[in-house]
C-alpha positions, 0 to 999 in steps of 0.5 A: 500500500505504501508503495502504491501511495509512493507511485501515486506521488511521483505521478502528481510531479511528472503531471505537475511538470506536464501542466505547470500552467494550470492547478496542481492536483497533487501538490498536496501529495508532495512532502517536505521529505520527498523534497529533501531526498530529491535535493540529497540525489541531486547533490551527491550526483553533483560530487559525483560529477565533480570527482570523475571530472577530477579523476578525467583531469588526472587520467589526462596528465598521465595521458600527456606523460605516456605520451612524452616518453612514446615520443622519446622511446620512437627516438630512441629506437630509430637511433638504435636502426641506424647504429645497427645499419652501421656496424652490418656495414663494418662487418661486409667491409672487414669480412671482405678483407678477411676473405681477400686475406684468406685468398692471399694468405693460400696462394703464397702458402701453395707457392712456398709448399712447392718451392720446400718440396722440390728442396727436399726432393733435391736434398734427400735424391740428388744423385737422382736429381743430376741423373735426370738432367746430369750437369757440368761441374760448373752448373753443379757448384752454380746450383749449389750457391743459388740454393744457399741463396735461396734457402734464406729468402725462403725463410724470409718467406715463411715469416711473412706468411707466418705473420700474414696468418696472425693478421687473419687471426686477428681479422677472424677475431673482429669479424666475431667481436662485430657479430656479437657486437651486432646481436646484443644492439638487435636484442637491445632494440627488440626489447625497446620496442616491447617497451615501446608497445607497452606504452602504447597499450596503456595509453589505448586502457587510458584513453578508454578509461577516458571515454567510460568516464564520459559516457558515466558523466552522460549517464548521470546528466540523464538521470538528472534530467528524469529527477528535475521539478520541470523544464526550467529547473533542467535547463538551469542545472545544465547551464550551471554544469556548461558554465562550471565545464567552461571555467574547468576548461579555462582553468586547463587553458591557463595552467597549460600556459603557465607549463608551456613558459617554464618548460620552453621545448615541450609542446602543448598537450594535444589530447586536450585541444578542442577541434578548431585548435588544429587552424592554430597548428598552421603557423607552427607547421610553417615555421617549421619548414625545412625541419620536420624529422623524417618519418622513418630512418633510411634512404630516399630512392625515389624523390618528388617529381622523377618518374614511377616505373608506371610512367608518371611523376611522383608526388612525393618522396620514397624512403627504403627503410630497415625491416620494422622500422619506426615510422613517426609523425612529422609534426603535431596533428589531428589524425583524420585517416587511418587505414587500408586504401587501395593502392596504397596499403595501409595509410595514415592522414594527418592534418597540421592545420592552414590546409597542410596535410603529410600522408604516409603509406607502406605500413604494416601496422598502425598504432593510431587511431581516427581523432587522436591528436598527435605530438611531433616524433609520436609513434604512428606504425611500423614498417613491414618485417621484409627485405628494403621495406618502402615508406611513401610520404606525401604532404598537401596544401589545399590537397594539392602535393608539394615537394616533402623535401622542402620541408623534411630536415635530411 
């Protein structure tokens, strides 16, 4: 019975809320109590809304932390590509030299093993050796002078050779020093971009964190809405909470200006700008023509404007790269493609605002999402885990392709 009367209640406030314009029929249902409860919920689901607006500012800072040491960590590993690149080229040149050696060393050794066995034939048969071709008593003792001759030179020979062989030895010994030398920087670098993925993988759980904090904040603005007197009283609490949103908003604007002056080369925090900040990205993208960092370590092989084998003129760069190499963002931008496109592989969009856009394609996995906004050097994929993997980059101005070398510090 009580939770009929209860029903009836709630009933008299949704009627009152419909009809506020004519007589309340059951204003007199309403109690003091009721009212009290109704103002309790509406209070603790505004400390509600005001801790995950709290626990959202914090998942963010961490978001912006994960993302500096991403940006560091990408660095890191592309430094690790080309000293690896290095040393793979140390060890063809001293492999080439050992096998050069080699060759040199068998040659001499054959040569001195002949001349020692026609000596030691001589020495053990000479009555044989002067039957097969008898000589005069002059070319006798003629002989005899030139072998005593001989036999010093031979000796001479022998230890040249002997040292020969101990430079082979010593040129063994580097080639095995570099080979272990090349295996413990691969290791290294494995292990760096394990940690690498790691980092990305809770950046992702934050984000997500990020976004069921939001839609559990959407879920008690509703309840809020179902629990307000009328419609009036709904679009006044909605307008307190924009307003306390936008002071919480400026509050974030003037903190991240203060960080901004007293740490000079960290950038703004992204993840935090609303859409139409990407415009202001512009004049920083123009500033810095001529010294964007290259989206992936590695050799250019085709430039802007030379001929495809398709007969047509490139419209951006092409960079032969190590197997999985790290491929990051030029600059700061807002990722607006982030896929597979036909002819193109897999393919990332970025726009750095005032009608500049950088596409890169040939990866073979994307780290990246739709949205996110990314810092300058922040790993966007890698390369594909082949022979002389190919990186395309392109950047437009009002979609039309201009030369990426201009722009690209190489």
């Amino acid at each position: 019975m009580r939770s009929i009367c209860r029903k009836t209640q709630w009933l008299c406030i949704a009627l009152g809320i419909i009809f506020s314009a004519a007589q309340p029929l059951c204003a007199a249902d309403v109690s003091k109590s009721d009212l009290a409860k109704m103002e309790k919920q509406m209070a603790e689901q505004k400390a509600e809304s005001e801790r995950l607006a709290e626990q959202a500012a914090k998942i963010n800072q961490e978001v912006q932390d994960i993302s500096q040491n991403i940006v560091r960590n990408a660095r890191t590993i592309q430094n690790n590509e080309d000293k690896i690149s290095q040393m793979e080229e140390q060890l063809k040149t001293l492999q080439a030299e050992l096998t050069e050696a080699e060759a040199n060393f068998t040659q001499e050794d054959d040569n001195l093993i002949r001349t020692l066995s026609a000596l030691q034939n001589l020495a053990l048969k000479p009555t044989e050796s002067l039957f097969v071709q008898p000589l005069t008593p002059v070319e006798i003792i003629r002989s005899a002078m030139l072998l005593r001759e001989t036999v010093p030179q031979l000796e001479e020979k022998a230890q040249t050779i002997k040292e020969k062989l101990k430079k082979i030895e010593n040129q063994k010994k580097q080639v095995e020093t570099q080979v272990a030398k090349i295996t413990k920087q691969k290791e290294l670098m494995q292990k760096e971009h394990a940690e690498l993925k790691a980092l990305m993988k809770k950046k992702a759980a934050l984000r997500q964190n990020i976004e069921n904090q939001s839609a559990a904040a959407k879920k008690k603005v509703e309840k809020l809405a179902a629990q307000a007197k009328n419609l009036r009283d709904l679009l006044d609490k909605l307008e307190k909470e924009r307003i306390a949103k936008a002071r919480e908003a400026e509050k974030q604007r003037l903190a991240e200006e203060k960080r901004k002056k007293e740490e000079e080369k960290q950038r703004a925090d992204l993840i935090k700008l609303k859409p139409q900040t990407i415009k202001e990205l512009g004049e920083g993208f123009i500033r810095a023509k001529g010294q964007l960092p290259m989206p992936a370590r590695g050799t250019i092989v085709t430039r802007y404007g030379e001929e495809t084998t398709k007969g047509v003129s490139s419209k951006g760069i092409t960079i032969m790269t190590r197997p999985q190499a790290q491929v990051i963002s030029p600059f700061d931008g807002n990722v607006i493609f982030a896929g597979e496109f036909r002819g193109y592989g897999n393919l990332i969009i970025i726009e750095h605002g005032k009608g500049y856009l950088s596409l890169l394609a040939g990866l073979d996995t994307i780290d990246c999402e739709l949205g996110q906004m990314l810092l300058a050097g922040e790993p966007v994929g890698q390369m594909p885990d082949e022979d002389n993997p190919k990186l395309y980059v392109e950047i437009r101005k009002d979609n039309h392709p201009i030369n990426p070398l201009t722009w690209i510090k190489h």
